[in-house]
N, C-alpha and C positions, 0 to 999 in steps of 0.2 A: 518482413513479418516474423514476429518471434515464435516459437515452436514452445513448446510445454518445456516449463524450468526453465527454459534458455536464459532470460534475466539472471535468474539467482546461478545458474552455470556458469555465462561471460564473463559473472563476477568475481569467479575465483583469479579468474585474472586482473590484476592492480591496474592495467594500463589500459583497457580496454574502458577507456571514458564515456563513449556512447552507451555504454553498461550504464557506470554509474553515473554519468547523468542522468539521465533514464529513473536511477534509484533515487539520486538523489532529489529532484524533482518531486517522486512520490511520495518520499518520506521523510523530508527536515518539516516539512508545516505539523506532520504527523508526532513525531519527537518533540517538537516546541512545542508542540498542544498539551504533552503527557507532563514535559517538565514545569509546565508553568501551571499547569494543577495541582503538582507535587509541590507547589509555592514557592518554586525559584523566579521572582520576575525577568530577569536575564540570561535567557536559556541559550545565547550563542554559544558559549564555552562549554557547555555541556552536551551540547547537542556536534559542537565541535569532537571532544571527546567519543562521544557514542561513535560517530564514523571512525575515526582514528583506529577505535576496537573491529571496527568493521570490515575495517581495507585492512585489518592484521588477521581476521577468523574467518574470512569469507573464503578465501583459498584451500580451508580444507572444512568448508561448510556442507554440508550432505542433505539435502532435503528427505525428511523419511515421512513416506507413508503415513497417514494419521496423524502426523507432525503437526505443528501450527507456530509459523512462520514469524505471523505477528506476537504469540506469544513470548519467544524467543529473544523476538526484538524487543520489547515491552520490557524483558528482564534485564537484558543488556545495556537499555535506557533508562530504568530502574538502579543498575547498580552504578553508574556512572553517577546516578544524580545523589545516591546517600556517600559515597565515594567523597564526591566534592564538596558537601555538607561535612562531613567528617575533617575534610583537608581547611573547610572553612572558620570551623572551630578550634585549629591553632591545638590540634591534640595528636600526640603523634599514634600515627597507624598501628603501630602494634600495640598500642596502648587500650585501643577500641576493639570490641568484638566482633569478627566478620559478621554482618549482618545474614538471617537467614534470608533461604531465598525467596525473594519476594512472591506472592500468592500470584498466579495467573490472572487476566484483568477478568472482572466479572461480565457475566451476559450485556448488562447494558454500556461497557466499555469496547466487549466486542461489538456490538450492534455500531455503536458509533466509526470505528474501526476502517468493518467492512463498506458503511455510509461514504464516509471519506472518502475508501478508496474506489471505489465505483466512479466514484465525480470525477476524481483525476483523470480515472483512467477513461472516463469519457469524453475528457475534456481532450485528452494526449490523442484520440482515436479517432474522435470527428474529420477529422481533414483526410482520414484514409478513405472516406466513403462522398460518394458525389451528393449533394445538397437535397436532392428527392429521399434517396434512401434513408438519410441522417434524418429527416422529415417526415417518413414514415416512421420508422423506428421510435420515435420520439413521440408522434401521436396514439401510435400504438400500446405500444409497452410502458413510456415513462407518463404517460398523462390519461393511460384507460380506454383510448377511444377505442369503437367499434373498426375492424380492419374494414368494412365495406366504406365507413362514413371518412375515415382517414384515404381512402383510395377513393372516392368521389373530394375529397377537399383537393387531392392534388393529381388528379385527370390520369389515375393508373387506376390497374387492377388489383383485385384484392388478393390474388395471389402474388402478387409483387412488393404487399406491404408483407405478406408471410415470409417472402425470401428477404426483405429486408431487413427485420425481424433476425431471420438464422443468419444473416449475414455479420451484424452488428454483435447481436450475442456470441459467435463464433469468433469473431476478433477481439474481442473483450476477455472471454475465457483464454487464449493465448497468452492477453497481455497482459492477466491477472494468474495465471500457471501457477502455483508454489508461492504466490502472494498472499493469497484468498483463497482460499475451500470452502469449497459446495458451491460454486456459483452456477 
């Protein structure tokens, strides 16, 4: 089970692949999303690139306080994609102006963001909890129900849809640490 930052921590090590598989899993769908609205249709190279920058800054990457993690990365997936525009129009680099830096993604790019990665990362976390619990949590919190009518649908108590509940959200916040804020 991961501890707070642990992800983006493991990461500063290259070699520790359950890291970034881990990362990567969460966030090449994530990056191909942003470059192919920035209108590149063929975002492997690019989204190739973005990691490449990634496994060279993450070793002395420092999550700070107040930070925001996905912005970061938005810029860094950002500058790779007008990078390769620039490389693609056949104009040599110092001949174009560094681009400023790109504006932070607005409210409704973060709202998508954090959507995203909630899914993932409940998709990634399901199997750590036994099928009642996953079943309560899920009637409970992702679909509204009453915790008495979700604990009469599956012959527990309605304090144990609550611990499942804390249970579910408790391993979700770990394994969104320094991914996500405020969850």
């Amino acid at each position: 089970m991961q501890t707070p930052h642990s992800l983006l921590d493991r990461m500063r090590d290259p070699s520790d692949r359950p890291a970034w598989s881990r990362f990567v899993e969460l966030f090449v769908p994530l990056v191909s999303r942003w470059v192919r609205q920035w209108g590149e249709r063929d975002s492997d190279d690019i989204v190739q690139e973005v990691f490449s920058r990634l496994l060279t800054a993450m070793p002395t990457f420092e999550y700070r306080e107040g930070g925001s993690f996905h912005a970061w990365l938005w810029t860094v997936s950002r500058n790779a994609f007008l990078q390769s525009r620039r490389r693609m129009q056949a104009v040599p680099l110092d001949a174009v102006a560094e681009p400023a830096a790109p504006a932070e993604p607005d409210g409704e790019e973060e709202a998508g963001y954090r959507e995203y990665l909630l899914g993932r990362a409940m998709v990634a976390v399901e199997s750590d909890f036994e099928p009642t619990t996953w079943a309560a949590f899920r009637g409970f919190v992702l679909e509204g129900r009453s915790a008495a009518e979700v604990a009469t649908g599956l012959g527990i108590s309605a304090n144990a849809v609550y611990l499942a509940r804390a249970r579910v959200l408790t391993r979700l916040r770990q394994e969104l640490s320094g991914l996500m804020e405020n969850l």
